[in-house]
N, C-alpha and C positions, 0 to 999 in steps of 0.2 A: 476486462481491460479495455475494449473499444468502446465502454460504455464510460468508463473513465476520462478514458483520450476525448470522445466528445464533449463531456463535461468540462473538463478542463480546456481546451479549446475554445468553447462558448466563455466561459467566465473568466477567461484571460483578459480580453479587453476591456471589461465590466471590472474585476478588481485583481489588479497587479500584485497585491499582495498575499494574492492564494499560492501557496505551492502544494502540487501532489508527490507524496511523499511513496515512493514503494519498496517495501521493506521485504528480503526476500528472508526465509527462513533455512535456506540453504547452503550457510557460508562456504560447508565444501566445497560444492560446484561451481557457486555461483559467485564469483571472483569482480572485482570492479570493470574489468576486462568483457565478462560476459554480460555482465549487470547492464553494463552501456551499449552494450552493442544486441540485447533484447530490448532496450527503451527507447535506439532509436529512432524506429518507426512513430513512437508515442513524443517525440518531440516536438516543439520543444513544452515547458511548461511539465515535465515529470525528472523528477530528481531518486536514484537510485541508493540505496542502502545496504550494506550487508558485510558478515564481520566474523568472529569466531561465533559455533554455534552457543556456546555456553551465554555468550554476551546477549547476543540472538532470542535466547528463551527469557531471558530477565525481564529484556524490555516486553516480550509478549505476555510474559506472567502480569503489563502491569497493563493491560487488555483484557478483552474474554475472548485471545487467539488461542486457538488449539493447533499444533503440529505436530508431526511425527512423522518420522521416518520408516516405512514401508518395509515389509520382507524384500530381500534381495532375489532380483530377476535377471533372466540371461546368463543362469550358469554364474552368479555372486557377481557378474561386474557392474552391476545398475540397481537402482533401488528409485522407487518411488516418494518423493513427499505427500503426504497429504495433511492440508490443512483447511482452516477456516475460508471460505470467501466474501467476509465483511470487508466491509469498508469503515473507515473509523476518522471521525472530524475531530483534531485536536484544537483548541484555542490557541491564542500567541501566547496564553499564561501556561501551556505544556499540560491543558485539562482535558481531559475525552468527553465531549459533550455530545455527540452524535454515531449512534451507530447505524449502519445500513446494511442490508442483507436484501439483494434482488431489486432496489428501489429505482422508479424510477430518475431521469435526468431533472424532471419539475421537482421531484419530492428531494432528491439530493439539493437542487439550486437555492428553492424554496429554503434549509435548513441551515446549508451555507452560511448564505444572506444574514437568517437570525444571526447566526454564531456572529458572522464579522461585523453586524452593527450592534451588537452588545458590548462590542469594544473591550471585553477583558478576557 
């Protein structure tokens, strides 16, 4: 996530029409309530998502996000998520054309850039 926030911070004033999108996969927990008040430190420039879980796995089914929810800790009152930590460039046409996993801020900007001057 601060590799994100950097990113997005740098390519804010370079192109306005980037938004970072962060999609939590935890609709239980993670409430618009909490959604915004984990993102923000990451403002501005990161926009928060999240919904019933059922809704939640559709959209990630149409990814290559993996989630799940963890055995329960603490005696059943807590559980774990785990999931993917990609990062995923969609186009303004709603198409995934970039994934990242680990990349640097050059190799994300660098990729960016293509995507928004191809223009579709």
């Amino acid at each position: 996530m601060q590799k994100l926030r950097q990113f997005t911070r740098m390519m804010a004033s370079k192109e306005p029409k980037l938004t970072t999108v962060f999609i939590s996969v935890d609709g239980e927990r993670d409430t618009p309530e909490v959604m915004k008040a984990y993102l923000e430190p990451f403002m501005p420039g990161f926009i928060g998502l999240t919904g019933d879980p059922l809704m939640v796995r559709d959209i990630a089914d149409t990814f290559p996000a993996v989630f799940f929810k963890g055995m329960p800790r603490d005696q059943g009152k807590g559980y774990d998520v785990e999931h993917t930590s990609q990062v995923y460039v969609v186009d303004a046409a709603g198409r995934l054309r970039v994934t990242f996993y680990n990349a640097t801020i050059e190799e994300m900007t660098g990729a960016v850039r293509e995507v928004m001057a191809d223009g579709s």
